[in-house]
Every structure is written in C-alpha cells, then in structure tokens.
SELO-18483 format. One record per residue: x, y, z of N, C-alpha, C, CB in turn. Coordinates in steps of 0.1 Angstrom, whole numbers, always signed. Glycine has a CB too. Layout:
<mises>
     nxx     nyy     nzz    caxx    cayy    cazz     cxx     cyy     czz    cbxx    cbyy    cbzz
       X       Y       Z       X       Y       Z       X       Y       Z       X       Y       Z
...
</mises>
This chain:
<mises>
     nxx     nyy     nzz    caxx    cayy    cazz     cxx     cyy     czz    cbxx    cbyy    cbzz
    -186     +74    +206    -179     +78    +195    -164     +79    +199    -184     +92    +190
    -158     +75    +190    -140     +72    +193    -140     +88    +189    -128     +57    +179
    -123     +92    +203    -121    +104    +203    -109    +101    +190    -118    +110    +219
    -109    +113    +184    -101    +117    +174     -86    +120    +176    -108    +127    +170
     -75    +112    +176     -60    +112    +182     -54    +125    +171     -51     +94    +182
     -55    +127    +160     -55    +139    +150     -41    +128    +142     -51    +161    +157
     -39    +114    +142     -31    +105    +137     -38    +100    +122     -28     +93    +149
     -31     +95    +112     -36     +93    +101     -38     +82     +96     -32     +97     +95
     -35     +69    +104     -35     +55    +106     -47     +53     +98     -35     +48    +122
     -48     +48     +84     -58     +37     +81     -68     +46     +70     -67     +30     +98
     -56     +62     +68     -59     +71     +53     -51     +68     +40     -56     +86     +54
     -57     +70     +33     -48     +77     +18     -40     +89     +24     -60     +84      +4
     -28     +88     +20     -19     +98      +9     -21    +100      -5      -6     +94     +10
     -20    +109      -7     -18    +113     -26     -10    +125     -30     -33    +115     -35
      -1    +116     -36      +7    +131     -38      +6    +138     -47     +19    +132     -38
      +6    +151     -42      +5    +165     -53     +11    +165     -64      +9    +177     -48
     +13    +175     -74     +17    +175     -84     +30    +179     -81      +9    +182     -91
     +36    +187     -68     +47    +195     -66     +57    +180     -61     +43    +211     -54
     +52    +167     -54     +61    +160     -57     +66    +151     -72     +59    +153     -48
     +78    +156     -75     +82    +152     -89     +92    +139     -86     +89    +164     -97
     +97    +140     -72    +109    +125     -71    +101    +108     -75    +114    +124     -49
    +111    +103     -87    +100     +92     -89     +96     +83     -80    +104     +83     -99
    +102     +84     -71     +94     +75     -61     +84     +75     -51    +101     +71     -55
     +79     +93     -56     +66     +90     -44     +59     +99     -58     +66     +98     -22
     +66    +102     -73     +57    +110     -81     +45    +104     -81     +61    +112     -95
     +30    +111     -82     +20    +102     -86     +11     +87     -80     +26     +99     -95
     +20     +91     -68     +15     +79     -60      +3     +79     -50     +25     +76     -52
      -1     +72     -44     -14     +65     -36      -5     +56     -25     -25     +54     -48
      -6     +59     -13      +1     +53      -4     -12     +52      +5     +15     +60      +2
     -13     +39      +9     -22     +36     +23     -13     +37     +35     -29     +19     +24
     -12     +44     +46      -9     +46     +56     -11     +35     +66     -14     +55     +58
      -1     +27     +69      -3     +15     +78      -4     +20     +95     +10      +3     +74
      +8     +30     +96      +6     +34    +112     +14     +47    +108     +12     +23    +125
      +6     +60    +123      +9     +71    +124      +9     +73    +135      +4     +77    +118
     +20     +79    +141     +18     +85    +160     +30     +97    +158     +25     +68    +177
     +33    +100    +170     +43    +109    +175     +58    +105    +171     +42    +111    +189
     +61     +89    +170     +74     +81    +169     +70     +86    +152     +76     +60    +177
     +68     +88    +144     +62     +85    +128     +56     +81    +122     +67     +82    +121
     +58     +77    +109     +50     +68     +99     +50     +59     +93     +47     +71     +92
     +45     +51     +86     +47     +39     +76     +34     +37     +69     +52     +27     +83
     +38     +36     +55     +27     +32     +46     +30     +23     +33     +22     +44     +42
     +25     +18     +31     +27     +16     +11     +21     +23      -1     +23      +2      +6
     +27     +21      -8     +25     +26     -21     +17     +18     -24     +35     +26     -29
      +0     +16     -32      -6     +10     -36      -4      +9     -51     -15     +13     -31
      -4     +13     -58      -2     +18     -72     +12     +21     -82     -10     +30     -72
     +17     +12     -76     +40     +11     -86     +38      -4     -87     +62     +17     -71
     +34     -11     -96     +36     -27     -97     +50     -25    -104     +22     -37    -109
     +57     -35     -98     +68     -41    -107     +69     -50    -117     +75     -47    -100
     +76     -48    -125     +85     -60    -138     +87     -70    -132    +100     -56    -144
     +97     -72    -125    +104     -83    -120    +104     -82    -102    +118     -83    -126
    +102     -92     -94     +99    -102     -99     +84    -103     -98    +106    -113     -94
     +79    -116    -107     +66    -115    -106     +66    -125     -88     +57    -122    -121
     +48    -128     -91     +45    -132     -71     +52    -148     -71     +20    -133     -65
     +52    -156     -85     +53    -172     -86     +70    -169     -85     +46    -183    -104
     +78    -158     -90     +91    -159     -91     +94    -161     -74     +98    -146    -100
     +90    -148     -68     +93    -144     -55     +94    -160     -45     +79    -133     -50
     +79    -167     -49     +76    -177     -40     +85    -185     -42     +64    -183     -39
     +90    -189     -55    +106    -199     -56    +118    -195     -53    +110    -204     -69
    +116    -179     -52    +129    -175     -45    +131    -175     -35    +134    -165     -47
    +120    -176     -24    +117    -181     -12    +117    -193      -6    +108    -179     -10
    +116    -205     -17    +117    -215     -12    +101    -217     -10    +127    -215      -1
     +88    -216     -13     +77    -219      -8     +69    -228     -16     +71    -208      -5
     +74    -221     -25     +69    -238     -37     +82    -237     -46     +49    -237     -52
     +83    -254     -53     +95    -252     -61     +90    -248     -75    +104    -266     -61
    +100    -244     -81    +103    -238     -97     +90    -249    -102    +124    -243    -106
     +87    -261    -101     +77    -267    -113     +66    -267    -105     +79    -283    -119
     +62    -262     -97     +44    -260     -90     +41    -248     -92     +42    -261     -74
     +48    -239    -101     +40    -230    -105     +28    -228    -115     +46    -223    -108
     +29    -237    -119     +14    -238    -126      +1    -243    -117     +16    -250    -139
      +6    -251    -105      -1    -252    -101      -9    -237     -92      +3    -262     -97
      -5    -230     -90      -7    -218     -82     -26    -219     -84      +3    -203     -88
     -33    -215     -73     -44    -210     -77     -42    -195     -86     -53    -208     -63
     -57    -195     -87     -55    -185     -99     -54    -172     -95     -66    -185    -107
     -62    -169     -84     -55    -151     -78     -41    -154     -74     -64    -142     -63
     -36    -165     -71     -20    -162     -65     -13    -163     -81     -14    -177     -52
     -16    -163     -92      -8    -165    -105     -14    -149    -110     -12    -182    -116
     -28    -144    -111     -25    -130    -112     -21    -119     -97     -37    -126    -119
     -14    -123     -91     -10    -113     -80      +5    -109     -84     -11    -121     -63
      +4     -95     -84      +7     -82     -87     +22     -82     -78      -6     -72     -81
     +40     -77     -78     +40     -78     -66     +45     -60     -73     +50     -91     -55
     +44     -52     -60     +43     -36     -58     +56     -33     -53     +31     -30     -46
     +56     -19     -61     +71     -11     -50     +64      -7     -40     +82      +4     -56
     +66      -9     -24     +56      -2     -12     +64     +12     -12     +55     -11      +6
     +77     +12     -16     +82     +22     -10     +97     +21     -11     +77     +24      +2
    +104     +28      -7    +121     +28      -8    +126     +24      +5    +129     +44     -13
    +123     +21     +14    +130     +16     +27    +127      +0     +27    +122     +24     +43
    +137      -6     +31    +138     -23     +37    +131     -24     +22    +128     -32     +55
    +134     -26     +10    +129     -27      -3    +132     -43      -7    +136     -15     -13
    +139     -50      +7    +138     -65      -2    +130     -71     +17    +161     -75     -11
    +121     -64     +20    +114     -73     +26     +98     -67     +24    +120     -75     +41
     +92     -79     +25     +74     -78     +20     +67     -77     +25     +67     -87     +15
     +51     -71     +24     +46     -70     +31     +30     -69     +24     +52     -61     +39
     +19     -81     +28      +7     -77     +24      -3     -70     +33      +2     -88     +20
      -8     -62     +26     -24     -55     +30     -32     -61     +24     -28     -41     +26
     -40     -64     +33     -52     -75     +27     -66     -70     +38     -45     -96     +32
     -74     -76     +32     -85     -80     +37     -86     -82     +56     -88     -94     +29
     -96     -81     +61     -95     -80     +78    -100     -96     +78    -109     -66     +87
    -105    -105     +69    -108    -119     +66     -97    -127     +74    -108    -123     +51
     -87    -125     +70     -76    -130     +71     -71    -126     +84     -69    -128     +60
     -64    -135     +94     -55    -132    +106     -45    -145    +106     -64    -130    +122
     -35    -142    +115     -26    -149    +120     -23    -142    +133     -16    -151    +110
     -19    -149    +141     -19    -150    +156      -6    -143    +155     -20    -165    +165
      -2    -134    +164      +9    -126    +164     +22    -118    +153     +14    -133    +171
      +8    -122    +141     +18    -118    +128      +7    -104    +121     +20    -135    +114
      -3    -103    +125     -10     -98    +118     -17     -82    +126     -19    -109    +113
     -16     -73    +117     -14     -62    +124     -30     -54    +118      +3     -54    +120
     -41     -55    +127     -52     -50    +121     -48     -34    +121     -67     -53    +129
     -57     -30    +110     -53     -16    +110     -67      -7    +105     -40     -14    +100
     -78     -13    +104     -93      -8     +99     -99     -22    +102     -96      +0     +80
    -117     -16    +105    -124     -26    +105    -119     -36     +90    -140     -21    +105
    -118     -30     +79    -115     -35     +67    -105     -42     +63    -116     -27     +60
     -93     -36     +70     -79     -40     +62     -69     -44     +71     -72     -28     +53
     -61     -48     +70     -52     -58     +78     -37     -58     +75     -56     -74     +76
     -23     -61     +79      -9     -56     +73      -6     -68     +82      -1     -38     +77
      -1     -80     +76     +10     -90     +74     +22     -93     +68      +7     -97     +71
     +32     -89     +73     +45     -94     +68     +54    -108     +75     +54     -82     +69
     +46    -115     +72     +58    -129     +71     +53    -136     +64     +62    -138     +83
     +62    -150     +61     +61    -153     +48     +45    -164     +52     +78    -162     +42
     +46    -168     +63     +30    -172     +62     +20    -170     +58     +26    -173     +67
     +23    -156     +55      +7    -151     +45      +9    -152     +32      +1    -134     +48
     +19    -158     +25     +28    -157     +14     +30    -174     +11     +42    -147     +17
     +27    -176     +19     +24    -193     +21      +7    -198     +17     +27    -198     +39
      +4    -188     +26     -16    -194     +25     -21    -188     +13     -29    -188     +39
     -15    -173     +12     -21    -172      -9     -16    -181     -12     -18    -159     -22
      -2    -189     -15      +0    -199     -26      -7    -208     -24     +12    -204     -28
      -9    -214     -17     -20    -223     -10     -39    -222     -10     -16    -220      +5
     -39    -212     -16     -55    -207     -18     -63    -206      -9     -62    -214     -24
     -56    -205     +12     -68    -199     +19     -64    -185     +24     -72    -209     +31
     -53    -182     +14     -49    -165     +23     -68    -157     +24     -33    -150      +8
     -63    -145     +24     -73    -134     +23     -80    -133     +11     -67    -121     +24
     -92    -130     +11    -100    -130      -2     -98    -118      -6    -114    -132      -2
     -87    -106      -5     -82     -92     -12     -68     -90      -3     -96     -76      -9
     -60     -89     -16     -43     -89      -8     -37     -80     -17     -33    -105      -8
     -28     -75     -15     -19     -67     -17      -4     -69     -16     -23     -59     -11
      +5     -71     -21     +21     -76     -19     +29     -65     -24     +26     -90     -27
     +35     -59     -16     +44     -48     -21     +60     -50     -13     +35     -30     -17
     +72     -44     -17     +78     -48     -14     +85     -32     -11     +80     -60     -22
     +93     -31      +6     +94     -22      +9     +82     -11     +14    +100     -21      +1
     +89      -1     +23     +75      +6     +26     +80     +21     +23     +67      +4     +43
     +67     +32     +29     +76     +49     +29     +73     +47     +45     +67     +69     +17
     +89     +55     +51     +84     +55     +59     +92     +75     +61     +86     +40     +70
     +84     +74     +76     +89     +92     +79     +93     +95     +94     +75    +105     +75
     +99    +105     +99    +107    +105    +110     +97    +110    +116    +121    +111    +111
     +95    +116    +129     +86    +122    +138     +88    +137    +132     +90    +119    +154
     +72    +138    +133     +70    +156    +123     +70    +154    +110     +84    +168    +125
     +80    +145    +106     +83    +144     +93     +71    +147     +82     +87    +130     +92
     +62    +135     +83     +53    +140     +76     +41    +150     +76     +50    +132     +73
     +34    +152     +91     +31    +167     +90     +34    +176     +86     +32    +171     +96
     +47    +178     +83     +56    +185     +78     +54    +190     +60     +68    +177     +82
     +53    +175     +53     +52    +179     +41     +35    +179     +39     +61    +169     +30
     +27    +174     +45     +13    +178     +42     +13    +192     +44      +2    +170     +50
     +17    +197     +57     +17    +214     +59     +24    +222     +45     +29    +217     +74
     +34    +216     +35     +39    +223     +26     +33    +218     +14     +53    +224     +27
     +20    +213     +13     +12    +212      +3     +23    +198      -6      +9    +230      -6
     +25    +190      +2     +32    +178      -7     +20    +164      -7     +50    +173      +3
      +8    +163      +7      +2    +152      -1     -10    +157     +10     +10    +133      -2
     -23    +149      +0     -37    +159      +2     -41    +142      +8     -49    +169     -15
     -47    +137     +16     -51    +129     +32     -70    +126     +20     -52    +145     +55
     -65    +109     +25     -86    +111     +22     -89     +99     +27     -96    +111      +4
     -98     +94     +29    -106     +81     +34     -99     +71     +22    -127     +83     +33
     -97     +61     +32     -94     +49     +17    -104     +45     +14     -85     +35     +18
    -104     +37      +2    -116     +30      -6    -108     +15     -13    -124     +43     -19
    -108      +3      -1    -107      -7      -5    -105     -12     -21    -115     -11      +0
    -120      -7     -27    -120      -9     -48    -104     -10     -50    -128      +8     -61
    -100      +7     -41     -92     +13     -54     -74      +9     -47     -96     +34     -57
     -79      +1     -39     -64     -10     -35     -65     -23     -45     -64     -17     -17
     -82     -26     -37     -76     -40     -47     -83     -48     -62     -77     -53     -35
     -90     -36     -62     -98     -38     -78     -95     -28     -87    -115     -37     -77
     -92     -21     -87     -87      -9    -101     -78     -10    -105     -85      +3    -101
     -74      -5    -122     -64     -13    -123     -52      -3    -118     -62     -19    -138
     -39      -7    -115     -29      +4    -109     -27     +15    -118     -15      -1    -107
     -27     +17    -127     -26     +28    -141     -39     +37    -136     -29     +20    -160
     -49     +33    -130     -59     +48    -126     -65     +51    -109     -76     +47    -137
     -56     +43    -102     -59     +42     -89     -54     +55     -84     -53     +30     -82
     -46     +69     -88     -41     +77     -83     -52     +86     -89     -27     +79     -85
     -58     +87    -106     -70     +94    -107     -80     +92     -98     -74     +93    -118
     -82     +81     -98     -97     +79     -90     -93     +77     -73    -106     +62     -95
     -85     +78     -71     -88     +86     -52     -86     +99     -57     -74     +83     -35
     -77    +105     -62     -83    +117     -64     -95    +121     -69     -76    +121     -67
    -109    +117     -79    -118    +118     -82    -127    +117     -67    -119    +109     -93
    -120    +108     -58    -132    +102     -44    -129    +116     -33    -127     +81     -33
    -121    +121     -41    -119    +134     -28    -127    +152     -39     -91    +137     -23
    -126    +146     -51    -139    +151     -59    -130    +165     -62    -156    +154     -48
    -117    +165     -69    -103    +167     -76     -99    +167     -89     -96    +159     -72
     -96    +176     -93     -95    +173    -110     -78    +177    -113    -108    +185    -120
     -71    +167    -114     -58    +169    -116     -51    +183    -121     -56    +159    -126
     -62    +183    -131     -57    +192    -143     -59    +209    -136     -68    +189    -159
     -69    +209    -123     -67    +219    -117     -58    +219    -104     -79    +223    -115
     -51    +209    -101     -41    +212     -90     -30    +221     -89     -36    +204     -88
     -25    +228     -84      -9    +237     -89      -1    +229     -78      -6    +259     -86
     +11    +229     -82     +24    +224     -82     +28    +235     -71     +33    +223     -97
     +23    +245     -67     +28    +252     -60     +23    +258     -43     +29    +259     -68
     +26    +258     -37     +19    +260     -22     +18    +274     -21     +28    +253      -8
      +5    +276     -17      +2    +294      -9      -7    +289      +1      -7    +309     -20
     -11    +305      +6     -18    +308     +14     -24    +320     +12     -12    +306     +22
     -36    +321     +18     -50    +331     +11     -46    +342     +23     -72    +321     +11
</mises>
C-alpha cells in the first residue's frame, strides 16, 4: 500500500459557496500537481464562447481555415475551457491515460494524463489523440501553503475525481454532481466558516 504524502495530486476541488470571485465561483478544478513548492489545476466546468477548438487549430496553424469541416467528429464537438486565470493564452489537455507522448506527457492517475503541447492538439485533429480529452486554456495555480490555507478557511471541500464528470456531463451540472458524489446538497452549504 502506497504511503500517504497528505498532497492532493489527482483530487477534485469544489468551491464553496463562500467563494463568490467569478473566477473560481462555482467551480470544479482537477488538481494536476500538489507538493510543498504548490499547486496547479484546471477548471473543468467554465467552457468558453470564443474561441471554439477548429478556431484555436487555425490560429495555430495546424490545419488551415478550409479543413475544418474536415475535423473528425469529437475534434468538431470539443469544448475549449477557461482552466483558470494564470498563462490564460497557453493550453493544456487532460485526457485519458490511453494517450502518451514521450517527454510531453505528464501522468497524473492510473486514469488521467496532462499534455500541453501542441502535439496533442495535432493528434485530436487528426483523430488518434486520446479517447477522453479535455482543452482548457490557462490553469489556477497557488503559492506554497497557499492552498492549504483556503481549504483550512472553508474555501474548497477535496473529493475523489470521477472521470464521467470531466468528460461526459454536461458543464452546466458537473459542479452539482461532484458535489452530489461527496453526497452534499448545495442548498445546505453556508457561505460561512466555524468551528464546533
């Protein structure tokens, strides 16, 4: 049995009711890495307007402006996400553990996997990326203590992820339903921190 480092690498975040700032209100962040240096995660659940995933790839240069029709079909419905407010114009997918690339790809659960370069942004257009991806753009990240810090002041409640509710639910109820998988009822949360 793996000893327990007390790090949060490879949980949910969800934030309480008492965060109101719009950029982490209401959110579902997967935790990509956690140690003593800090954190980093994305936001699962903030899809964007603009741009969509076929705009991004011609703004990239990876297919031109008239091969977008050609796109396979999960790369024409793929989603792209706010991950978060830091480095907000560079990308990054969570995908599937299916998928690797040799010195680009950063396992992070038996399940799930964190790639940012454009080669994995190449092989979804291409149709052999990962069979479950995720594209968000920007991450949250936090200083050392940092985020201990706000879980200690009742700012976000920690749970096991559940793959579905990255990459099958729709984003409009992915924040109810991890909170439902931690067995939570919104409507009884307070906005406010004590102690018994």
């Amino acid at each position: 049995m793996a000893k327990s480092t007390g790090f949060l690498d490879g949980k949910f975040l969800i934030a309480m009711p008492s965060i109101e700032d719009g950029v982490f209100a209401r959110t579902v962040i997967y935790l990509c890495a956690h140690s003593e240096d800090g954190a980093m995660g994305l936001i699962v659940n903030k899809p964007m307007a603009q741009p969509s995933f076929a705009d991004l790839l011609v703004q990239l240069e990876i297919i031109p402006d008239d091969q977008r029709i050609r796109l396979p079909q999960p790369a024409r419905d793929m989603k792209v996400h706010r991950g978060g407010p830091v480095d907000a114009a560079r990308g990054f997918v969570l995908h599937s553990a299916d998928f690797h690339l040799d010195n680009a790809t950063l396992p992070i659960s038996e399940e799930l996997s964190l790639t940012a370069t454009l080669d994995v942004l190449k092989a979804i257009a291409e149709g052999r990326g990962p069979d479950q991806s995720l594209l968000t753009l920007g991450y949250a990240g936090w200083a050392p203590g940092q985020l201990e810090s706000e879980i200690q002041h009742n700012g976000w409640l920690t749970a096991e992820p559940d793959p579905a509710i990255i990459f099958e639910i729709d984003d409009a109820k992915r924040y109810t339903r991890a909170l439902a998988g931690l067995g939570v009822d919104l409507a009884a949360l307070s906005p406010v921190a004590g102690r018994a």
